[in-house]
Structure formats: C-alpha cells, structure tokens
N, C-alpha and C positions, 0 to 999 in steps of 0.2 A: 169703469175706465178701461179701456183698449190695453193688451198687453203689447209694449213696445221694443221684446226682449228679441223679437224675432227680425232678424235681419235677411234681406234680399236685393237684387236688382230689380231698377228699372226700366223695360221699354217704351217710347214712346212711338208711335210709326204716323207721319205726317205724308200722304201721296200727294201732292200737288206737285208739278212741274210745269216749268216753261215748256218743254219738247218731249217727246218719247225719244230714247236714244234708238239704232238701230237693232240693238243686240239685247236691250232688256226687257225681260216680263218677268218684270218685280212688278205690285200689286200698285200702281202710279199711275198718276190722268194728267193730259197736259190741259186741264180745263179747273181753272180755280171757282167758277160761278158757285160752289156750294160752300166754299171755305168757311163762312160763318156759322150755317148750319152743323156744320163738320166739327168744328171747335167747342160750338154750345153742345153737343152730343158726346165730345171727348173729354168737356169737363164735369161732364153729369157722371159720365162714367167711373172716373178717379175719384167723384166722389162716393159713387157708391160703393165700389169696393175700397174704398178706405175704408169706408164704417163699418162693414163689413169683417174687414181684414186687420188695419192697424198695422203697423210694425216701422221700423228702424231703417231705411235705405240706404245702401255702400254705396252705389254710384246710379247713373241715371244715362241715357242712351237713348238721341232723339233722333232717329232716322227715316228715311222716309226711300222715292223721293226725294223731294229738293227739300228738305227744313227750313231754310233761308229764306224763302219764298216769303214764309208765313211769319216773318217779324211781327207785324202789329198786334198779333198774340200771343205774344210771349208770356207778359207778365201776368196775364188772365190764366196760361197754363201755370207755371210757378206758383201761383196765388193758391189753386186747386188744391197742387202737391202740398204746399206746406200747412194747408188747414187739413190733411187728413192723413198726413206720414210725418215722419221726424226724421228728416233729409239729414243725416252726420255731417260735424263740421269739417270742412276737408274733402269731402265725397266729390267725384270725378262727374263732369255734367258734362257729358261729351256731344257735340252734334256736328251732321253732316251738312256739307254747303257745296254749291258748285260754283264755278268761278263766275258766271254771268248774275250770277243773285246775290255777291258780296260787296256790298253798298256800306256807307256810313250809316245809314240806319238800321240796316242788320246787327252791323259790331256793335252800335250800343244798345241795342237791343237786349243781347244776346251774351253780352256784359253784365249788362241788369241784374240779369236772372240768374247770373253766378257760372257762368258756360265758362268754365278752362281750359277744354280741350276742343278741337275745331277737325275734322274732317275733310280735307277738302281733295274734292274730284277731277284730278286733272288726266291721268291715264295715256294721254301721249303731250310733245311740244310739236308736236308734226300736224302742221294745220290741213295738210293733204288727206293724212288718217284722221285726223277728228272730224272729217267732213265725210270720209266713209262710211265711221260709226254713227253719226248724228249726234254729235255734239253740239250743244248751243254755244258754246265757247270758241277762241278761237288762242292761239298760242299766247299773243299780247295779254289777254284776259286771265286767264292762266298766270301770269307773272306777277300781274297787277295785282290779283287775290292775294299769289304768296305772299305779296312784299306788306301788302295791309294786313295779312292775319299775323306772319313772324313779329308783326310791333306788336299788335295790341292781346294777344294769346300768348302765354306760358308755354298749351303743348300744342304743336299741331300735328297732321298726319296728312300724307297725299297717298291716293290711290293712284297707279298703276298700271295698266295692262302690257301683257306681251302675247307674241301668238296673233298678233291685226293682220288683215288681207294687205298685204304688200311693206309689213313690216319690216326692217331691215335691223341689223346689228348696230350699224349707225346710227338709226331713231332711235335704238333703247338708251347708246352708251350717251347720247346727250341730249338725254329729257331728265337721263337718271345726273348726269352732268350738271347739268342747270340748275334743276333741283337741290341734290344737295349743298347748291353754293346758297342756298337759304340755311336759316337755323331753325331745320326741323328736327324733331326728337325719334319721329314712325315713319314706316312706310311700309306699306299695302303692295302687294305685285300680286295681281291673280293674271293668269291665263284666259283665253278668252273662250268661253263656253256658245257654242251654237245653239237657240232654245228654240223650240218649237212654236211656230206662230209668229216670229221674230224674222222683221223685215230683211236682216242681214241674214238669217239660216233661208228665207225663201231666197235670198240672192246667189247662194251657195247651191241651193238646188237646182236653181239656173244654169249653173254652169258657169258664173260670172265669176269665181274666183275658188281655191280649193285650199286649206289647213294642211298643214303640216305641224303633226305634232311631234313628233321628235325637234323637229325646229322650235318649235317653241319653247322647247324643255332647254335649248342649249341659250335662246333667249336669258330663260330664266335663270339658268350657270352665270352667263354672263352676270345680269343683274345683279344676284348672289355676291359672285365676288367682288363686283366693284361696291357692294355696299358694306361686305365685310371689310375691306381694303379703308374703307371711310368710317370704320367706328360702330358701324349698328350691325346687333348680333340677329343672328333667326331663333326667336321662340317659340312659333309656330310655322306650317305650310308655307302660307304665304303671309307672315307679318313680321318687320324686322323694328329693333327701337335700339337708341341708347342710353345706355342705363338701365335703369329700371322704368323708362315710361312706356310700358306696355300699355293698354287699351284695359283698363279695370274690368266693365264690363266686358267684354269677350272671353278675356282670361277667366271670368267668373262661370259664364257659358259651360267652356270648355274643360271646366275643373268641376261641370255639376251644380253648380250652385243653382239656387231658386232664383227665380224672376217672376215679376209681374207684367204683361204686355198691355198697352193699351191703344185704343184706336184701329183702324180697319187692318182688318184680318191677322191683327199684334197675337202672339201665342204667347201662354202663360206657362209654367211649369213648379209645379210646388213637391218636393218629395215628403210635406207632409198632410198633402190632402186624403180625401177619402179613399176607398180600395185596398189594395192589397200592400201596395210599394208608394205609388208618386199616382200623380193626373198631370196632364198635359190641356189648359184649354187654350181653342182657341177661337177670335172674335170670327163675327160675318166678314164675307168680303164684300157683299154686296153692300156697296153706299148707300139706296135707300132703306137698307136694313138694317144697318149699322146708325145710319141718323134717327131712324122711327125708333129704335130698341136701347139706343146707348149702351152698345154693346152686350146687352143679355138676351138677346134672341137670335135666332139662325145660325150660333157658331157651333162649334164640337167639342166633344167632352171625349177622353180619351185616359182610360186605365191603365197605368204601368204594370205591371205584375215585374216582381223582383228581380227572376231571369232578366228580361228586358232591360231592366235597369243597369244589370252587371251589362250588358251587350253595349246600350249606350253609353256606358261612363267608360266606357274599354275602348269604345272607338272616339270619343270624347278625346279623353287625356295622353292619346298614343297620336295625339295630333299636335300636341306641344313637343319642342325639342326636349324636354326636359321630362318627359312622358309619366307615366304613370304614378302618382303617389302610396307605396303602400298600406302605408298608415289610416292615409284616406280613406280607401276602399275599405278597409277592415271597417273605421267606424261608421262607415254607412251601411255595408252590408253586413256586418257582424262575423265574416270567417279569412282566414288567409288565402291571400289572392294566388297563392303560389301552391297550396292545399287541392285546388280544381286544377289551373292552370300550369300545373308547373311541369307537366309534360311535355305541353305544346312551347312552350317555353322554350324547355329545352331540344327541341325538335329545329326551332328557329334562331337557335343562340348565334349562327353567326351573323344575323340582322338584327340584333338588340342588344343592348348594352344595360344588363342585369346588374343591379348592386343590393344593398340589404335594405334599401330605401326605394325602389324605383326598376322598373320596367320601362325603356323607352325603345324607338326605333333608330337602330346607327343611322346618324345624319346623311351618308349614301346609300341610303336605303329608302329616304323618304320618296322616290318616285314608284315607290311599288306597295306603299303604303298601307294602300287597299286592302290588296292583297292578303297581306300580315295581318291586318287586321281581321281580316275575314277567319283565317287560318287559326286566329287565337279565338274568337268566339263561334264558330258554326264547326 
C-alpha cells in the first residue's frame, strides 16, 4: 500500500488557446487539433506517477493557457487524480479561464470536479488596449464572465495589468473601479514584461511605441492604494486578497513547499528526492514528445544541492509581505538563518523589518526587492 502520509501540491498545465495574446510566451498554442491526444497522454501520466508516488494533495492548480477551453475533460482529468492521490477534504482546486471561454458549460463543468476558486483574465476594461495586447475578449465579455463566476464560485481572482502602450491612470482607476464593484475576494496586478519573440516586444523594436517604467510603478501605487482603500491587503508582489483568501497553491510555491507538475513542460519539485538537497523535474515541451512519452522522456532532471536551496527559499519567501519564516528555514535546513545571515541583515536593516520570528522586506522597499535579495544571498 502507497504511503499517503506525504502531502504536496498540484500542477496541472493545460496549453490550448483561442488566440496567442501579444505579449505572451508562456508554453500555449492557439490550435486545439491535438486536445484529445493531449488529455489521453496527461492522464497516463498522473497515473504513473501516482503509482509511483502516492501521497495526500492540499490544493491543485490548473493553468494553462486557457483551461476553459478544455471543459469536456474535466471529469476524465479528476477521475485520474482521485484513483491515484487522496485529494483532502476542503483542498483548493483553483483554475484559470478567460472571459471568451466562460460559457455555461464550462461552470458546470468545472463545478463537477470540485473547482472553488476560478481565475479569471481580464487585465484591462479598455477595449482600445485589449486590442493592443491581443486579447480575445473584449470589455462586455469581461463583465459578463465576472457577473457568472461571482454567482456560481466561492473565490474568485482577476488578473490585472499596468504599464500597457498607451495606458493611462484613468484605465487603471476604472477597470480596477469596475471590478471591484464585483464580490471578488484576489486580485493579480503584474506589470507588463516585454519577452523576446513576442509580437508586442517586436512592436517596441519598431519604434511603434516605448515603456516607461517608472510610470508603471506609479501605475502600480495607484492600484495599491485604491485596493488597500477597498479592503484587500498585499501578501505578496503582486497579489492582493481579503481575508485570508490567498491562492493556497502559490502561497505554497513561495513558502517552498513540494509540488508535482503535470502536462507539457509542468516542473516538479520535491525537497525529498534523490541528491544532495531537493530535484527539480521538469516535463518536455515538445508536444509530440510529451504525447509519445507521457511525460517521461525529453524533460530535465535538475539537483538542488543545499546552498541552492537556502538561495531559493530566501528569494522565495522575501517575496511575501510577510517574508521570511524563521522557524521554517531552521526545520528545513537544520541551522539558524540569522547564524550565516545575520550580518548582511544587519547591513540592510533599514529595508527589513526583523523580529524573533521573521525577516521580511519593509513594504517601500519592495520595488528594489531584487536587489536586497541579491545582497542577502550572493
């Protein structure tokens, strides 16, 4: 019998899309032709490392891509998970949807399968900029999603952007307006990142339009305050919630915890595999390699060695408001984190806010983040 004493997260990573936005390359095809292939390869896969593996799951994380897309196999994936894991009662099944692919048949779908928290991608109400970015969406759509997930979901979450070609302070304060006149519990605000290969950073190279980041960072103030002014606090970067409805799985991410990844190019991480510290794998990204192999051929195997580990969990946990947990660290890496560090500590005390519990970075401190971080491990 399988030892079920070991508890982790789940990811699920689902690429299918209606559109390539302009701005992303994340690992996503606007071409579904192989979805069932895709699905039969990702549920072989969960089951092998079930058997494999065994254990107990806190929460589950289905992102993709659009997840929505892909209703009609929902409860073929679910089915999977619960004959080779023992999902906890209560555990948070979060997934990502965008507003063109949130239909009545997605929600009960996706209901079905025990989904309480919903994700959804709207990033501006400015149908001007979502036509920049390439969104499939358009503002009306955007509202129409909100108003059907706030019924039928518990928690929901909307993404965000600030920092768009031709954003204005006006677009942030009433998308972020609009919005919260929903009863959402999160909210997501990232900045907008130029990636290479991305139709929006060749447009930039053009000359078609130019970033200003300090503008964006006052962007981001703006948002900041008016969402602390309405109720939800910052626990991380860029994630705000009220209450306590943080994003389980992320917070678990960020606090170190183990996860299991599944589906193209999904990364694993276990701090108690083989090697010295932790392993890191992670699946192919190539589709027809990932469907031939079900995820055991073409990916990467990657050794933590211990150092490493302090590096990542220090840049990890110094990205929550709430930063660093002493106690933590101690019982993972077995010495006091103040023993190595407490020099550089104190070299930086008047950017952190030290107590007998916790190392974090003072909250106007976080746009230099990097930095500090860099400073306490290298």
């Amino acid at each position: 019998m399988r030892d079920f004493s070991h508890d982790f997260s789940i990811y699920i990573h689902i690429p299918f899309c209606v559109s390539k936005c302009a701005y992303c390359d994340f690992l996503s095809f606007a071409d579904t032709s192989r979805m069932d292939e895709y699905f039969s390869a990702l549920e072989r896969e969960i089951r092998v490392k079930g058997r494999e593996m065994g254990g107990c799951v806190d929460n589950i994380y289905i992102g993709g891509g659009t997840p929505s897309l892909a209703y009609p196999y929902f409860v073929r994936l679910r089915k999977a998970l619960d004959e080779e894991f023992f999902v906890r009662d209560g555990a948070e099944i979060s997934m990502e949807c965008n507003p063109e692919s949130v239909t009545p048949e997605f929600i009960d779908a996706a209901k079905a399968i025990g989904v309480n928290r919903v994700s959804l991608g709207v990033q501006s109400l400015s149908d001007p900029l979502l036509r920049v970015i390439g969104r499939a969406h358009d503002r009306q759509k955007a509202l129409d999603a909100l108003d059907s997930l706030t019924k039928e979901f518990p928690a929901v979450n909307v993404d965000i952007m600030v920092g768009l070609p031709g954003q204005s302070e006006k677009d942030v304060a009433e998308t972020l307006g609009t919005v919260l006149s929903y009863p959402i519990s999160h909210l997501s605000c990232y900045s907008l990142i130029l990636e290479e290969g991305t139709p929006l950073c060749a447009a930039a190279e053009r000359g078609e339009f130019a970033l200003d980041d300090d503008y964006a960072v006052d962007l981001y103030d703006r948002a900041r305050e008016r969402l602390s002014a309405t109720g939800f606090h910052r626990y991380e970067i860029s994630n705000f919630c009220k209450g306590d409805a943080v994003c389980a799985y992320n917070l678990s991410v960020w606090q170190y915890g183990e996860y299991l990844g599944f589906g193209l190019g999904a990364s694993s991480f276990l701090r108690k595999g083989e090697g010295d510290f932790a392993v890191r794998l992670k699946n192919a990204d190539d589709m027809s390699v990932y469907i031939s192999s079900s995820g055991r051929e073409g990916g990467l195997r990657e050794e933590i060695v211990r150092e490493e580990g302090e590096r990542e969990f220090i840049m990890l946990a110094l990205r929550l408001e709430e930063g660093l947990d002493l106690a933590s660290f101690y019982e993972i890496f077995g010495f006091d984190f103040m023993q190595k560090y407490g020099e550089k500590v104190k070299k930086l005390s008047k950017m952190l806010c030290v107590t007998k519990q916790k190392v974090a970075i003072a909250p106007e401190y976080f746009y230099v983040s990097n930095s500090i971080i860099e400073e306490l491990i290298y």
